[in-house]
C-alpha positions in Angstrom: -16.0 -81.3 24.6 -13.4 -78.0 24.7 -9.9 -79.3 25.6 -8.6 -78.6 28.6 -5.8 -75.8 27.2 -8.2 -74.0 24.9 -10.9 -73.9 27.8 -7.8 -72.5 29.5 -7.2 -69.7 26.9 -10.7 -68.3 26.7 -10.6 -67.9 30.7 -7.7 -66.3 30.5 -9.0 -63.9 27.7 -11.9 -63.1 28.8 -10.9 -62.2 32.7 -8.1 -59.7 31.0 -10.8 -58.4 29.6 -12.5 -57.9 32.1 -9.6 -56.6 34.0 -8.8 -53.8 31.4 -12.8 -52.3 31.7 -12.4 -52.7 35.1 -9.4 -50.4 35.7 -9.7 -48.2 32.3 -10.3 -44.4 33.5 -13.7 -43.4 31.9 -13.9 -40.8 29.4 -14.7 -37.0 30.6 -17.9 -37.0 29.8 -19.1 -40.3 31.5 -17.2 -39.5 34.6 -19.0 -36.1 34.7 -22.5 -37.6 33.8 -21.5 -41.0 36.4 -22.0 -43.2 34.0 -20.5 -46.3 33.1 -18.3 -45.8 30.2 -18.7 -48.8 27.4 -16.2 -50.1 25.0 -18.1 -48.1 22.2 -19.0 -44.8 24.0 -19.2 -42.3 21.3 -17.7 -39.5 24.2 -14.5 -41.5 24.5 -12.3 -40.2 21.3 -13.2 -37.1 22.0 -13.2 -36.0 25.8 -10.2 -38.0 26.9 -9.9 -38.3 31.0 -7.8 -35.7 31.6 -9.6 -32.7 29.9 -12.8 -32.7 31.9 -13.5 -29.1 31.9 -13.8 -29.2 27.9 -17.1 -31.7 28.3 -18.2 -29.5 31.6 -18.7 -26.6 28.9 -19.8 -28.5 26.5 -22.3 -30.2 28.4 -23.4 -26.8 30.2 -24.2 -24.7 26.8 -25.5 -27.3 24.9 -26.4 -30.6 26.8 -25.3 -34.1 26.5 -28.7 -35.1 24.3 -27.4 -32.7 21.8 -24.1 -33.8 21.5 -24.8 -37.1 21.3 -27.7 -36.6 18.7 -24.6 -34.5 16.2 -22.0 -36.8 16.4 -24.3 -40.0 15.7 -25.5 -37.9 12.8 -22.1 -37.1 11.2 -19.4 -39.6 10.0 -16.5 -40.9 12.1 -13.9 -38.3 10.6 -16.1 -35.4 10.8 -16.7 -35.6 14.6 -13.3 -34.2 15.7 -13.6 -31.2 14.1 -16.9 -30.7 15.3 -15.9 -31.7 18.9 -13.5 -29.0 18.9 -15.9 -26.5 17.5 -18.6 -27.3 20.4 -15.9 -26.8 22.7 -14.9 -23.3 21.2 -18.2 -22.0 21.1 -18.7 -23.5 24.5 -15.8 -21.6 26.5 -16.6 -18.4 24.1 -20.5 -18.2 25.4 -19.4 -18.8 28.7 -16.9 -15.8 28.9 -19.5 -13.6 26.9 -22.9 -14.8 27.2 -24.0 -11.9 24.6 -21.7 -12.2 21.4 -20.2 -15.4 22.3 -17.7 -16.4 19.5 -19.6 -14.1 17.1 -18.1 -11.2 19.2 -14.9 -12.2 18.8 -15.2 -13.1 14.9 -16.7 -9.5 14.4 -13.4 -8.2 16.1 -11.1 -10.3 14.1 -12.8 -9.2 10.4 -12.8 -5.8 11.4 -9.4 -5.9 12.3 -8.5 -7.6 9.0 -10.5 -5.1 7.0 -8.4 -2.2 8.5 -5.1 -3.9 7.5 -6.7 -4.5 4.0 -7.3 -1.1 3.7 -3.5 0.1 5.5 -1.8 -2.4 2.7 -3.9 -0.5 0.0 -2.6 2.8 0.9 0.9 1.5 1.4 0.7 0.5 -2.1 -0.7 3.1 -3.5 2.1 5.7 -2.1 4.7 3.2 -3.0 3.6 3.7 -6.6 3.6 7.3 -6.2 7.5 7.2 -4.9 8.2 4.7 -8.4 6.0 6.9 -10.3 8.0 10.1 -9.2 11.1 8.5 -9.1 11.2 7.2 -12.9 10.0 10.3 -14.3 12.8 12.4 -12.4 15.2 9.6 -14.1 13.7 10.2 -17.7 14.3 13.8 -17.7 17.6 13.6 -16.5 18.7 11.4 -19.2 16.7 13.2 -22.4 18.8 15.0 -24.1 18.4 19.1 -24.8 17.3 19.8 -27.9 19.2 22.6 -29.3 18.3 22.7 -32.5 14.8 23.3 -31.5 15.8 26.2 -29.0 17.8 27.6 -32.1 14.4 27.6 -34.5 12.8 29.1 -31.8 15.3 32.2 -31.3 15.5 32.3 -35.0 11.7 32.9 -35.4 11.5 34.7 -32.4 13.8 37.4 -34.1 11.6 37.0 -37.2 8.8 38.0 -35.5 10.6 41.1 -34.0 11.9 41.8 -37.5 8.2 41.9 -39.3 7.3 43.9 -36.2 9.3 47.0 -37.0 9.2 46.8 -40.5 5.5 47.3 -40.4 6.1 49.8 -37.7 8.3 51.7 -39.9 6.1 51.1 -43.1 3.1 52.8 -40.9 5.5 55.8 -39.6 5.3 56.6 -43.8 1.3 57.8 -43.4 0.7 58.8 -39.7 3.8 59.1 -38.1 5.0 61.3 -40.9 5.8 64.1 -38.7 7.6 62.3 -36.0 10.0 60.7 -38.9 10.7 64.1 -40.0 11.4 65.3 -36.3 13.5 62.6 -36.1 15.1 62.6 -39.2 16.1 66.9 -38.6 17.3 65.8 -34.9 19.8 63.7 -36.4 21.1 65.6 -39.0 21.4 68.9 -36.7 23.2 66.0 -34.3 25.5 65.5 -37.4 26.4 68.5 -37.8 27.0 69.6 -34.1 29.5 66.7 -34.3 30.9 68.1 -37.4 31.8 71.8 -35.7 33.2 69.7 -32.9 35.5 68.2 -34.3 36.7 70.8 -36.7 37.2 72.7 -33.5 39.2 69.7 -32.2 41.5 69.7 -34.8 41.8 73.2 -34.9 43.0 73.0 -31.4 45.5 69.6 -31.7 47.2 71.6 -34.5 48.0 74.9 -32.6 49.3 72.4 -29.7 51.5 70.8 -32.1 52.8 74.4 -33.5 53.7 75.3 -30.1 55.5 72.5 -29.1 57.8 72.2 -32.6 58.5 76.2 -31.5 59.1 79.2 -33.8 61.0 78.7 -36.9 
């Protein structure tokens, strides 16, 4: 026979037991199905008391069968997630029967795609600024190259040189005549500058007379 205090103890276990399913709340999704919620109800964890309207959407998109059939299927730390994805999807169909939560995905990957391709062309005109900038500070710090700029005047007047020698070797054959013409313009120039200034000093030594006076 059970002693009298361990018959005692079980009695008292087992009506607090019965006391704590008695006045527990049900989970969301018994209440809304008015069922009686058991100590292993796979709903419980998930659609606590006070979010009813989560299991109301749940329940209206895909059905309670559904559900249940999914979470029994997956393990026990796989099923939150999952929850919370029903839910999404739920609430996402209900305000856009169409699209649903596809609509809303579309949105948000063209939206990343345009500031994918805003960053690019940031980039790219940032390296245009470095580009232009370095290159503006490379030629303001090489240094001028004289020496090359004084070859270059030096063959420059080479080239000149060559130029009117050969010009002047050509004037020997058919330019003849216009050497000649030339050469008789300048010696008639000579000689006008000659008479002038023979008539020059003619002229200074008459002043020069005049002003010493008569002897």
């Amino acid at each position: 026979m059970m002693a009298p205090s361990s018959a005692t103890s079980v009695l008292t276990t087992n009506t607090g037991a019965a006391m704590a399913s008695s006045t527990s709340s049900p989970c969301a999704a018994c209440k809304f199905l008015r069922r009686k919620c058991q100590p292993d109800c796979i709903f419980a964890p998930y659609f606590p008391p006070d979010q009813p309207q989560k299991f109301a959407h749940v329940h209206k998109i895909f059905g309670a069968s559904n559900v249940t059939k999914l979470l029994n299927e997956l393990t026990p730390y796989q099923r939150e997630d999952a929850v919370n994805s029903l839910a999404y999807e739920a609430e996402m169909r209900l305000r856009d029967p169409v699209y649903g939560c596809v609509g809303v995905i579309s949105i948000l990957q063209h939206q990343l795609r345009q500031l994918q391709m805003d960053l690019s062309c940031a980039k790219s005109e940032l390296s245009k600024y470095q580009a232009s900038a370095t290159s503006a500070l490379v030629n303001v710090n090489k240094p001028v190259n004289f020496r090359g700029i004084a070859v270059g005047r030096e063959h420059h007047h080479h080239i000149l040189m060559r130029g009117y020698e050969a010009e002047m070797g050509g004037g020997v054959g058919s330019n003849a005549g216009y050497d000649a013409g030339f050469m008789a313009a300048a010696m008639n120039m000579s000689a006008g500058l000659g008479a002038l200034s023979g008539q020059f000093s003619k002229a200074r030594a008459a002043d020069e007379r005049q002003a010493i006076g008569p002897p």
